[in-house]
C-alpha positions as CSV (number, residue, x, y, z in Angstrom):
1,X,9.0,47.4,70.7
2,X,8.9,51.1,68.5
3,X,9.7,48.4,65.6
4,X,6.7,46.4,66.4
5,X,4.2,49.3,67.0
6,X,5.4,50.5,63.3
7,X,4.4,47.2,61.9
8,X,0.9,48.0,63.8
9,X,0.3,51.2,62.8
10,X,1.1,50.5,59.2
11,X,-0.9,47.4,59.1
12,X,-3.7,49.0,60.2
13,X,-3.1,51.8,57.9
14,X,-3.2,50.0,54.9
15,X,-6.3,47.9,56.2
16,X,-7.9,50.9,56.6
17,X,-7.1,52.3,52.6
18,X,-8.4,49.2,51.1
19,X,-10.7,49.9,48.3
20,X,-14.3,50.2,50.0
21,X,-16.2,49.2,46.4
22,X,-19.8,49.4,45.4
23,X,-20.5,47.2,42.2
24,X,-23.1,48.6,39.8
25,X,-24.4,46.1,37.5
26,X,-26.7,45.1,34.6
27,X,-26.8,41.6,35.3
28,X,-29.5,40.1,33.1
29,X,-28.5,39.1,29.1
30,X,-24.7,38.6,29.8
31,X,-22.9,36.3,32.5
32,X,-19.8,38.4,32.4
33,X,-22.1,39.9,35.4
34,X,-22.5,36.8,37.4
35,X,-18.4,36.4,36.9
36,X,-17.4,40.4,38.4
37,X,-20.1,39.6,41.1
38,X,-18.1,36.9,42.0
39,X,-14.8,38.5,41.9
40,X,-16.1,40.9,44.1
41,X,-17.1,38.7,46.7
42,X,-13.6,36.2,46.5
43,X,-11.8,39.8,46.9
44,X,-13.9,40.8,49.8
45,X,-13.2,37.3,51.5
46,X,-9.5,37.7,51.0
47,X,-9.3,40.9,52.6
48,X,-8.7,43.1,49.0
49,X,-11.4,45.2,49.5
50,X,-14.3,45.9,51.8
51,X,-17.6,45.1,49.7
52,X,-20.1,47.6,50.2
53,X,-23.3,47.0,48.2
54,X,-24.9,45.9,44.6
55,X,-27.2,48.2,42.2
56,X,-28.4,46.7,39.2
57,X,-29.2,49.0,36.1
58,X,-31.5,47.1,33.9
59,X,-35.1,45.8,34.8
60,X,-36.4,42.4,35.0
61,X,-38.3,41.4,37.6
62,X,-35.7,38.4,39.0
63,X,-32.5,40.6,39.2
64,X,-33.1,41.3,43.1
65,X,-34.0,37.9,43.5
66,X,-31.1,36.4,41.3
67,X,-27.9,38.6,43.2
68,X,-29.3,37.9,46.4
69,X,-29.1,34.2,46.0
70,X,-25.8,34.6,44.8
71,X,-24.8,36.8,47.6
72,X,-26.5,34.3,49.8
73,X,-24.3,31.9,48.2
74,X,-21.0,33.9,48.8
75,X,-21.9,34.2,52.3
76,X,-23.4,37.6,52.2
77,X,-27.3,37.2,52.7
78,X,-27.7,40.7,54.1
79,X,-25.4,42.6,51.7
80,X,-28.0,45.7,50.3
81,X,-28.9,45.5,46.6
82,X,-30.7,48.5,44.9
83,X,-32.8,48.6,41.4
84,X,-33.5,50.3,39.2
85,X,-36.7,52.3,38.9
86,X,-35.9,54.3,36.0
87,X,-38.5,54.0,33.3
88,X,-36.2,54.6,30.9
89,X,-33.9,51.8,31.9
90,X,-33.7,49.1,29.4
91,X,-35.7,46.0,30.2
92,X,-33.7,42.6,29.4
93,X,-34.8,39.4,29.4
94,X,-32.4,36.4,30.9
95,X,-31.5,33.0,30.6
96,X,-30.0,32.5,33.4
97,X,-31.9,34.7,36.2
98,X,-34.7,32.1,36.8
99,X,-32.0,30.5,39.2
100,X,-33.2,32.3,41.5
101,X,-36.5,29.9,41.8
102,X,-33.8,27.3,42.4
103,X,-33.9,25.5,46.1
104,X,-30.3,25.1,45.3
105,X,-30.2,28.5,46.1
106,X,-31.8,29.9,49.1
107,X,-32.2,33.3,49.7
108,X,-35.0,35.7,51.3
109,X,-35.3,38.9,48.9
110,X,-37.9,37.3,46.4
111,X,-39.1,40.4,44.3
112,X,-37.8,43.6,43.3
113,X,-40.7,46.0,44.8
114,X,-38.6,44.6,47.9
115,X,-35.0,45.8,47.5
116,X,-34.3,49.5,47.9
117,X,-34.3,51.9,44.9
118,X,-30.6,51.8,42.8
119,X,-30.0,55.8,43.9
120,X,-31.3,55.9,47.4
121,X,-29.0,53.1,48.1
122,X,-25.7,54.7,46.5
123,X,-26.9,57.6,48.5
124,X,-26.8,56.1,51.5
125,X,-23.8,54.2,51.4
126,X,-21.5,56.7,50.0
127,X,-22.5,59.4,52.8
128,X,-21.4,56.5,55.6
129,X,-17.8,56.0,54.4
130,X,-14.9,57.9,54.5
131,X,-14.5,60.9,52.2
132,X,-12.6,60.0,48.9
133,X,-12.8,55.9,49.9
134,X,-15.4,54.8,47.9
135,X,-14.5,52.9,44.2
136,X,-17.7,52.3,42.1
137,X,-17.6,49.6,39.6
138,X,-19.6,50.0,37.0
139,X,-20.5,47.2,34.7
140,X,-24.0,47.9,32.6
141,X,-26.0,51.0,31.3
142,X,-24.9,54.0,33.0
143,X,-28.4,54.8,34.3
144,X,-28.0,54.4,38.0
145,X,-24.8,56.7,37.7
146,X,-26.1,59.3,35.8
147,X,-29.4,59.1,38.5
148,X,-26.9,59.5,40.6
149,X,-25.2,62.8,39.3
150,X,-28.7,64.3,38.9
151,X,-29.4,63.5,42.3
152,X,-30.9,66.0,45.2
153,X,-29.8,66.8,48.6
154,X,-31.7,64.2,51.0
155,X,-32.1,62.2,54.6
156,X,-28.9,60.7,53.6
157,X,-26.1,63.9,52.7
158,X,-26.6,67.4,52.2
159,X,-24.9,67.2,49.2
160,X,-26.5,66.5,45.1
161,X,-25.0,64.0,43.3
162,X,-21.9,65.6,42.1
163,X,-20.8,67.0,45.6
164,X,-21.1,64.0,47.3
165,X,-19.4,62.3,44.2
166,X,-16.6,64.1,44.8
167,X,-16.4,64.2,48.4
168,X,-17.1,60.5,48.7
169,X,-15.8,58.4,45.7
170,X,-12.4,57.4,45.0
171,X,-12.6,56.6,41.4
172,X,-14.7,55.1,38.6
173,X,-14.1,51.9,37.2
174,X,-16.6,51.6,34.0
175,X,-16.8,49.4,31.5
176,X,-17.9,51.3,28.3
177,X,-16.9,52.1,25.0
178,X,-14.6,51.0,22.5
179,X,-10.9,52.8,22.4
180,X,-8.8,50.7,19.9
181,X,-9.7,48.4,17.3
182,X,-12.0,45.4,18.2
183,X,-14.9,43.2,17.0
184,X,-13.4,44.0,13.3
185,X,-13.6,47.6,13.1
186,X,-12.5,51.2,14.2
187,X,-15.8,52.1,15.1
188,X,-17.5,49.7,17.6
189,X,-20.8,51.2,19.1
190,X,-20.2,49.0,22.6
191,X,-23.6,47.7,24.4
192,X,-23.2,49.3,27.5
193,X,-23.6,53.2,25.5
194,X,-26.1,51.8,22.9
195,X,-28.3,50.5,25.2
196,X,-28.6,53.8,27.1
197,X,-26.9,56.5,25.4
198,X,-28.3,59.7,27.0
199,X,-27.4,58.1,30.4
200,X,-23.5,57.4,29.2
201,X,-23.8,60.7,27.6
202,X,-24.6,62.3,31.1
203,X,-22.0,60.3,32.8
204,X,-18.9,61.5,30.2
205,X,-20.4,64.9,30.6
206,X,-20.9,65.7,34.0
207,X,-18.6,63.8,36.0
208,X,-17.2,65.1,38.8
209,X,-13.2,66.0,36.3
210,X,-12.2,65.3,40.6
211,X,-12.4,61.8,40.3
212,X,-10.5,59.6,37.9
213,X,-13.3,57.3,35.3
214,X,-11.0,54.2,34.7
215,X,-12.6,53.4,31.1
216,X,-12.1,49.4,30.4
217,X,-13.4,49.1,26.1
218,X,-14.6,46.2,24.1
219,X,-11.2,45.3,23.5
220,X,-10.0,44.7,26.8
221,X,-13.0,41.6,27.5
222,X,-12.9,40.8,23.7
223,X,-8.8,39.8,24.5
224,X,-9.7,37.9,27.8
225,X,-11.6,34.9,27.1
226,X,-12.5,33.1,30.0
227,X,-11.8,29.3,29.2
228,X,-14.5,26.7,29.3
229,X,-12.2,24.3,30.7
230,X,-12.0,26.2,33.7
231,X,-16.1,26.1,34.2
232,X,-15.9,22.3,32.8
233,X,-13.8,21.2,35.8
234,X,-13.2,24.2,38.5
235,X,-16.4,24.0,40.3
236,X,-16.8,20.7,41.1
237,X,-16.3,21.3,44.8
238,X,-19.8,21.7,45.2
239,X,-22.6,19.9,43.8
240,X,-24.8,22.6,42.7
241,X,-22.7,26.0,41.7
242,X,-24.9,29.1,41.0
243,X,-21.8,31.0,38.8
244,X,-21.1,27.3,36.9
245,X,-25.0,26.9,36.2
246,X,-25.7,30.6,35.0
247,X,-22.5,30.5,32.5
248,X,-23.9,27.3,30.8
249,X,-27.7,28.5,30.3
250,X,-25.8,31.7,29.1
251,X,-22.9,30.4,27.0
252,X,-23.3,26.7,26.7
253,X,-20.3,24.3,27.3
254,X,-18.6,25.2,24.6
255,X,-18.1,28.6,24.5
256,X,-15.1,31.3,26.4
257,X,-16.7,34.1,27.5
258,X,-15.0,37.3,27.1
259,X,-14.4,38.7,30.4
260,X,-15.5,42.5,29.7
261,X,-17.0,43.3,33.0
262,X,-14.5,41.4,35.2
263,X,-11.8,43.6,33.9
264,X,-13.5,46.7,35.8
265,X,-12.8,44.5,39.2
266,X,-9.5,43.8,39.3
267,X,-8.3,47.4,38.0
268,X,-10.8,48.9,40.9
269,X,-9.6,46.2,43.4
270,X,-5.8,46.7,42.1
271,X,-5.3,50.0,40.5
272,X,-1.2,49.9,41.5
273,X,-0.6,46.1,40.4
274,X,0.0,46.5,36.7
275,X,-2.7,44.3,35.3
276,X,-3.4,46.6,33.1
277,X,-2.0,49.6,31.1
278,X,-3.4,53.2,31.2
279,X,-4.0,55.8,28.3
280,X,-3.0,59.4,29.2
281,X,-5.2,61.5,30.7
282,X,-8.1,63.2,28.1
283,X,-12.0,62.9,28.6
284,X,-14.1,60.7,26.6
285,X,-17.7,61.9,25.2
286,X,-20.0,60.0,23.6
287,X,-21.3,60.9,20.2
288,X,-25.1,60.7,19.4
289,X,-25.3,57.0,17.7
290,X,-23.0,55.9,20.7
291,X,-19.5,55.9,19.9
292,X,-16.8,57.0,22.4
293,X,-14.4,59.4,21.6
294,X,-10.8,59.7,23.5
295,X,-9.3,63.4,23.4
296,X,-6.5,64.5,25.0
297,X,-6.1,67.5,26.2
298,X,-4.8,70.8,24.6
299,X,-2.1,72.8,24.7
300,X,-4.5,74.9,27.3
301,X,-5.7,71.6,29.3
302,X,-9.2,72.7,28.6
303,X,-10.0,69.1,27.4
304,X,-9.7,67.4,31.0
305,X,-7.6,64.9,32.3
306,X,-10.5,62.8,34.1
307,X,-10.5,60.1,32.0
308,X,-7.8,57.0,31.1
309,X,-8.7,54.2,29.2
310,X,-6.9,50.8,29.7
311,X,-4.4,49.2,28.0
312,X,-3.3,45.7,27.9
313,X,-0.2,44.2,26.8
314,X,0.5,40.0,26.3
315,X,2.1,39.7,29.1
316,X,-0.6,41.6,31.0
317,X,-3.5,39.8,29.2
318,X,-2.1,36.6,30.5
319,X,-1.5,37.9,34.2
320,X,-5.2,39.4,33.7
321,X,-6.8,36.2,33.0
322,X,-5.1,33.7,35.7
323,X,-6.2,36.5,38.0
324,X,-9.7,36.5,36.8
325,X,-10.2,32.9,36.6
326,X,-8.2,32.4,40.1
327,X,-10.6,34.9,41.9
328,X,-13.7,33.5,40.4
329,X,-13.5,29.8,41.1
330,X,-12.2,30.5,44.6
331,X,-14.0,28.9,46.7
332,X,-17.1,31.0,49.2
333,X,-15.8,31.5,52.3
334,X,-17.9,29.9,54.7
């Protein structure tokens, strides 16, 4: 019986520890968006992690509209989404966004002026969990995050942006930068920073050096291409398929997608199972035209240890991709 109440007790304990993420996304010019959004929601329905909320970091009028049909279709039509209000947020067109006109896809959150603002929302649902719970994944231009760490006391917490950061959140998974070479050179300025520099500046900087950023660069997506034969003849178990649909207006049939932002998931979802490597411990900044700089730290650890970037291996790249393609033609759970 002691045996069996053991079992109990740790069961429940490591129910209780699974990663509680929020996913922070640009989804409008690239699909790799639509693919992580997925990810999240297979993960969610397998019992990996508890799936919080979206925010999405760029502005065009459909992206409410466009995750909520795609939540709607994962079987979570009432899961909160937050936008961006930031004027300086860059505005993106999308090929693949007008699915949310689709009957195909129903859903009830038609315009943005409707969904809560991208800030007030993180607010909110980090000062409802558990302290140190919380794993952000972000996937686009850092501008909700660093809205976030500029953030004031409010209705929600007591606490600006950087207390409740570090009272709250778990870890940072980003995707950002460029650590190694990739796209034929030693100095890639990566979309994510260029597109919003002063907002990735403000996230490197001011941080919370509490909470480990998990930095996934170009590299990392540019090695994990996400094969066409798998969107070909992996969603045929339903007739219309929102994630199959948005890939082709994006990509086209004959194209593999590198799988930048999906590499953010699975190290937030599974930081302990080896899918990836891990630099040591430095900080990252972000120079002025947008390239990311790794330092270690000195002698006198002034530098920080915040910050590891990942790694990837063969053998990890190939256990990275099954994983990836397994959790994103899964099925909704319905």
């Amino acid at each position: 019986m002691k045996s069996i109440v053991l079992l109990l007790l740790l069961g429940a304990s490591a129910f209780a520890e699974k990663p509680r993420i929020i996913f922070d996304t640009d989804i409008t010019g690239d699909v790799d968006d639509v693919l992580a959004l997925t990810m999240c929601h297979t993960l969610a329905d397998r019992g990996a992690c508890e799936f919080l909320g979206v925010t999405i970091s760029k502005d065009n009028p459909l992206t409410a509209s466009f995750v909520d049909a795609q939540n709607t279709f994962y079987g979570r039509p009432d899961l909160p989404i937050g936008v961006t209000r930031d004027a300086a947020a860059q505005k993106r067109p999308s090929s693949y966004l007008k699915l949310a006109h689709s009957p195909d896809y129903p859903h009830d959150l038609k315009k943005n002026e409707d969904a809560c603002e991208a800030v007030d929302l993180l607010r909110e649902l980090l000062a409802k969990q558990p302290d140190g719970s919380v794993s952000i994944i972000s996937v686009g231009i850092a501008s909700n995050m660093a809205n976030l760490l500029k953030s004031k006391a409010d209705a929600h917490s007591p606490l600006d942006g950087p207390a409740l950061i570090r009272k709250k959140v778990k870890m940072l998974s980003i995707m950002a930068g460029a650590f190694a070479f990739c796209n034929r050179t030693n100095y890639h300025l990566e979309a994510n920073v260029i597109n919003g520099i002063g907002f990735m500046q403000t996230v490197a900087k001011e941080w919370p050096e509490e909470v480990t950023v998990y930095w996934s660069g170009y590299e990392i997506g540019e090695a994990l291409p996400f094969p066409r034969a798998s969107i070909a003849q992996d969603f045929g178990y339903m007739p219309h398929h929102i994630v199959k649909e948005a890939y082709l207006l994006h990509s086209g049939p004959a194209h593999d997608r590198p799988c930048w932002d999906e590499s953010s998931v699975l190290q937030a979802v599974f930081p302990e199972r080896g899918f990836f490597g891990l630099s040591d411990a430095g900080r990252v900044s972000v120079g002025a035209d947008g390239f990311t700089k790794f330092t270690p730290p000195g002698k006198d650890a002034k530098g920080g240890k915040r910050d590891r970037f990942l790694t990837m291996t063969s053998v990890q790249q190939a256990r990275a991709l099954e994983a990836i393609v397994q959790t994103t033609v899964q099925p909704p759970k319905k």
